[in-house]
TIZA-280873 format. One record per residue (C-alpha): residue number from 0; x, y, z. Coordinates in nm, 3 decimals, padded with zeros to 5 digits. Example, Ala and Ser with C-alpha at 12.3 -4.5 7.8 and 13.67 -1.06 7.14 Angstrom:
// residues 2
     k         X         Y         Z
     0    01.230   -00.450    00.780
     1    01.367   -00.106    00.714
// end
This chain:
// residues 230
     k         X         Y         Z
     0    00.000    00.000    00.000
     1    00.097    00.353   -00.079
     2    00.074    00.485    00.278
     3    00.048    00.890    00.352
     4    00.075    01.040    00.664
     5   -00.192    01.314    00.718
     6   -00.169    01.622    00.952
     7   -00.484    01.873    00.942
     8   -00.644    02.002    01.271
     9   -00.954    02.133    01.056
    10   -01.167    01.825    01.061
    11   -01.359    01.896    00.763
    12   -01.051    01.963    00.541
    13   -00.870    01.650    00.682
    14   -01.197    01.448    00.644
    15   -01.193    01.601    00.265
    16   -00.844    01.523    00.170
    17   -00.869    01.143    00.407
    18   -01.184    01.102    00.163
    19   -00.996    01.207   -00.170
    20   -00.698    00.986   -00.083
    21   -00.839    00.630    00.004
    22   -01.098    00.668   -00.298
    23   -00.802    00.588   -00.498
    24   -00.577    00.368   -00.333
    25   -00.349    00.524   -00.114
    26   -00.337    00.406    00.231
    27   -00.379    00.695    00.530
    28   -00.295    00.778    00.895
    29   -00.456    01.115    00.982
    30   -00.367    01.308    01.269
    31   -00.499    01.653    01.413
    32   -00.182    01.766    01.534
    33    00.208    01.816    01.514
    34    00.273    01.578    01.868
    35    00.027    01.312    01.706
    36    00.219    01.294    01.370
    37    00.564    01.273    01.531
    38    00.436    01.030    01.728
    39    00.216    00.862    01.428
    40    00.565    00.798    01.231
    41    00.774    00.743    01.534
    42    00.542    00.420    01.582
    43    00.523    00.339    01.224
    44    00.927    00.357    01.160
    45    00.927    00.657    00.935
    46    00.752    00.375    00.746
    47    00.548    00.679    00.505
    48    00.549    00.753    00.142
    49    00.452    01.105    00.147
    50    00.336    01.313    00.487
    51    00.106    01.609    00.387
    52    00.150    01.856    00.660
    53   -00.092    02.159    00.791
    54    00.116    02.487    00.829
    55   -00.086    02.648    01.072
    56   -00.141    02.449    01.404
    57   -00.140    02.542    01.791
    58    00.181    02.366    01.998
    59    00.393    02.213    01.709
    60    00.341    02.340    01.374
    61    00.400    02.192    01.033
    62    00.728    02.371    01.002
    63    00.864    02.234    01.286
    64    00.701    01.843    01.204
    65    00.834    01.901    00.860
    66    01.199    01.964    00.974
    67    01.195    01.647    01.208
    68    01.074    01.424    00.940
    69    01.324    01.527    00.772
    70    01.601    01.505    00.951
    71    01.474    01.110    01.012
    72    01.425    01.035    00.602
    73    01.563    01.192    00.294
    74    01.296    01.018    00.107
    75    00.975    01.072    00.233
    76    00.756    01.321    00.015
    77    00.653    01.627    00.188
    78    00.379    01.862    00.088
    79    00.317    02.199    00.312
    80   -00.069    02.289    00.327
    81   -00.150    02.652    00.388
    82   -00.442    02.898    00.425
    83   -00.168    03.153    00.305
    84   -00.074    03.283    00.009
    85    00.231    03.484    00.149
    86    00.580    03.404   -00.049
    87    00.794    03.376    00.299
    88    00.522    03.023    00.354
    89    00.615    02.844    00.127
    90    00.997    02.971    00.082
    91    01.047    02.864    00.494
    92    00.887    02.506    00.450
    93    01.078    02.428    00.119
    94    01.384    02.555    00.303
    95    01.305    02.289    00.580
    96    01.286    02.017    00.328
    97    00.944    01.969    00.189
    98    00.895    01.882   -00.195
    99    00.576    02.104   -00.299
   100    00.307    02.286   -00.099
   101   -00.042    02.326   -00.156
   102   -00.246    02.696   -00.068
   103   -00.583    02.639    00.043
   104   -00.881    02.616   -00.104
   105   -00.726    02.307   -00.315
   106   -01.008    02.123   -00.554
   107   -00.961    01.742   -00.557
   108   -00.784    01.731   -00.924
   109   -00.531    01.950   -00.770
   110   -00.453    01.786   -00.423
   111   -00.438    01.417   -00.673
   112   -00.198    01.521   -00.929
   113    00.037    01.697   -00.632
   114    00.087    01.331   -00.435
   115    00.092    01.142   -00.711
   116    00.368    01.333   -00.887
   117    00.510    01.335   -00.544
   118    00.443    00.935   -00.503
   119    00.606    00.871   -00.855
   120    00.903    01.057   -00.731
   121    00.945    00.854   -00.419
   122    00.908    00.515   -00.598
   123    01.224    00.595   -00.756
   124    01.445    00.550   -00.463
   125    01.292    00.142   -00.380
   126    01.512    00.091   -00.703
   127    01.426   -00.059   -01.062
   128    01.753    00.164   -01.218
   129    02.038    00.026   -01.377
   130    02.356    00.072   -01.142
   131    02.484    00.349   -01.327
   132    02.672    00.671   -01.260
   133    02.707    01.009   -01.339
   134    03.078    01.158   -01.316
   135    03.105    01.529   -01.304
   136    03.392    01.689   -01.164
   137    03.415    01.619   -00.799
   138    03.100    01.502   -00.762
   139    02.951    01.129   -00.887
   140    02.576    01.049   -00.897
   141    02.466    00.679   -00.825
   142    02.156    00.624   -01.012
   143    02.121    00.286   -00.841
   144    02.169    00.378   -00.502
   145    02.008    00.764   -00.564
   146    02.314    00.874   -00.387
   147    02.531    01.169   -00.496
   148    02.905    01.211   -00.324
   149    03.162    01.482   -00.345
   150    03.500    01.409   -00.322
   151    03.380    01.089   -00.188
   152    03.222    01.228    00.078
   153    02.869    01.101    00.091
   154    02.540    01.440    00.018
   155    02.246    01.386    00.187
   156    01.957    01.489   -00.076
   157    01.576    01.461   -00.093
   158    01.436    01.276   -00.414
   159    01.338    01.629   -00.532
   160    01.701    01.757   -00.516
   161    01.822    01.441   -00.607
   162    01.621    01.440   -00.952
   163    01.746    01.855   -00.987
   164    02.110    01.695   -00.968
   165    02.070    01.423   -01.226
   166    01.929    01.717   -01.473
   167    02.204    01.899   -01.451
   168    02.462    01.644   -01.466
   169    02.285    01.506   -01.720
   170    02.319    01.857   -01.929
   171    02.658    01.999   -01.857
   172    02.770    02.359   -01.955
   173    02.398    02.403   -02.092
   174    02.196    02.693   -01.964
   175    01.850    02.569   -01.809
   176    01.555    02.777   -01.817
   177    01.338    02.791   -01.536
   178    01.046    02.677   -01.663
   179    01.245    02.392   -01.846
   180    01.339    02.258   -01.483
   181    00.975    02.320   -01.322
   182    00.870    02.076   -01.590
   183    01.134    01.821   -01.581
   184    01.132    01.800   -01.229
   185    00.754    01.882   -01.124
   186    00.588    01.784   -01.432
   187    00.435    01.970   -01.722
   188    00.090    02.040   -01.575
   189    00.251    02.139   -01.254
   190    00.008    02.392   -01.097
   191    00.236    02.599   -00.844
   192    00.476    02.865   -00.849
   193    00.776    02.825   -01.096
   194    00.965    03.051   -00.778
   195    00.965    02.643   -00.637
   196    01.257    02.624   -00.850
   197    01.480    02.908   -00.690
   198    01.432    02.796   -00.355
   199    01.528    02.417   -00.420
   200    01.844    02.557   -00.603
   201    01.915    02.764   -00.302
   202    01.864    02.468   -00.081
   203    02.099    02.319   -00.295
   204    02.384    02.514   -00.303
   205    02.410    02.510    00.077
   206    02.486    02.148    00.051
   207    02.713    02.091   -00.229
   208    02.931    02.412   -00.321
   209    03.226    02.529   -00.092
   210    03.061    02.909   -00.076
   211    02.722    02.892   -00.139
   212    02.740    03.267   -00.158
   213    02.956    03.223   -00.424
   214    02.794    02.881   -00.631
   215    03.125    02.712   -00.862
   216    02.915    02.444   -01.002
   217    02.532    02.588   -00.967
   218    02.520    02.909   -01.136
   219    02.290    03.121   -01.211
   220    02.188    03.302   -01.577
   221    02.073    03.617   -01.495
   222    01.691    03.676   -01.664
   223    01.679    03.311   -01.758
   224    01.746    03.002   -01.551
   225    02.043    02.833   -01.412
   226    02.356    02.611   -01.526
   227    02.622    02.319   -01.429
   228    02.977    02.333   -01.480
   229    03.151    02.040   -01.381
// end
């Protein structure tokens, strides 16, 4: 079963997306608040596919749950849910580690397409690639093992960052426009903010260049996108 951890202290909007979820496969543990989820995938062994976690919540909030999970499994899928629109939202909880967020009011379509592009994503990493590898400079990319090391020193990614990585090594020295990665990596009827993009990049750069300040390997092309040099 495709299991998804749940965290919504509005009943009717958990009840909504609990509803949405089962009717097509997936299996749920719902939860009204940030203690009960920690202690939802405590008990289950960080044994989730995706968590989809409410923003807004009294006592631990999702930023905080999202950070934990985190810091427990690179590759869970996380999804932020928020009643806000505001740009420092959704830049904090993709900072933290999650993969996508979701502003309410979300129709069912919408809330679908997000965990199953997420789900497809997280498949990846049970295996079903060749053992192949990507050389590039310091750095080389397991495809196998979804791992990426710099001078053999092991990176911890998410599957999100992982799949920004293998683009990029995959298309050296080539300049990548933004909405050419928000595709690749989110899908081409991805709803949400192509800005998604900038943050991840900046997420990235804190764990694989020397300066981050100063990105060697992940630069940027001013008015267009962003590029790898090996």
């Amino acid at each position: 079963m495709r299991k998804i951890l749940v965290m919504e202290d509005e009943d009717n909007i958990r009840a909504f997306v609990v509803l949405n979820l089962k009717r097509v496969g997936y299996d749920v543990v719902d939860v009204a608040s940030g203690e009960a989820a920690l202690e939802a995938f405590a008990q289950a062994g960080g044994d989730f596919d995706i968590a989809i976690l409410d923003i807004m919540l009294p006592g631990i909030d999702g930023f905080e749950v999202c950070r934990r999970i985190r810091e427990q499994s690179s590759s869970i899928g996380i999804i932020m849910l928020s009643a806000k629109s505001q740009e420092m939202d959704k830049v904090q909880g993709l900072m933290l580690g999650a993969d996508d967020y979701i502003t309410k009011p979300f129709s069912p379509s919408e809330l679908l397409a997000r965990v199953d592009a997420i789900y497809r994503r997280v498949s990846l990493s049970g295996g079903g690639k060749t053992a192949d590898e990507i050389h590039s400079g310091p750095f080389i990319l397991n495809l196998s093992s979804r791992t990426l090391t710099k001078s053999g020193n092991l990176i911890d990614l998410t599957q999100v960052e992982f799949q920004i990585m293998e683009f990029f090594m995959q298309n050296p020295n080539k300049a990548l426009e933004r909405s050419e990665i928000l595709s690749n990596i989110w899908g081409e009827n991805y709803m949400g903010d192509v800005k998604i993009v900038d943050v991840n990049i900046r997420r990235l750069r804190m764990k694989i260049e020397d300066e981050p300040s100063e990105p060697r390997y992940l630069t940027t092309v001013w008015g267009y996108g962003y590029k790898w040099n090996p």
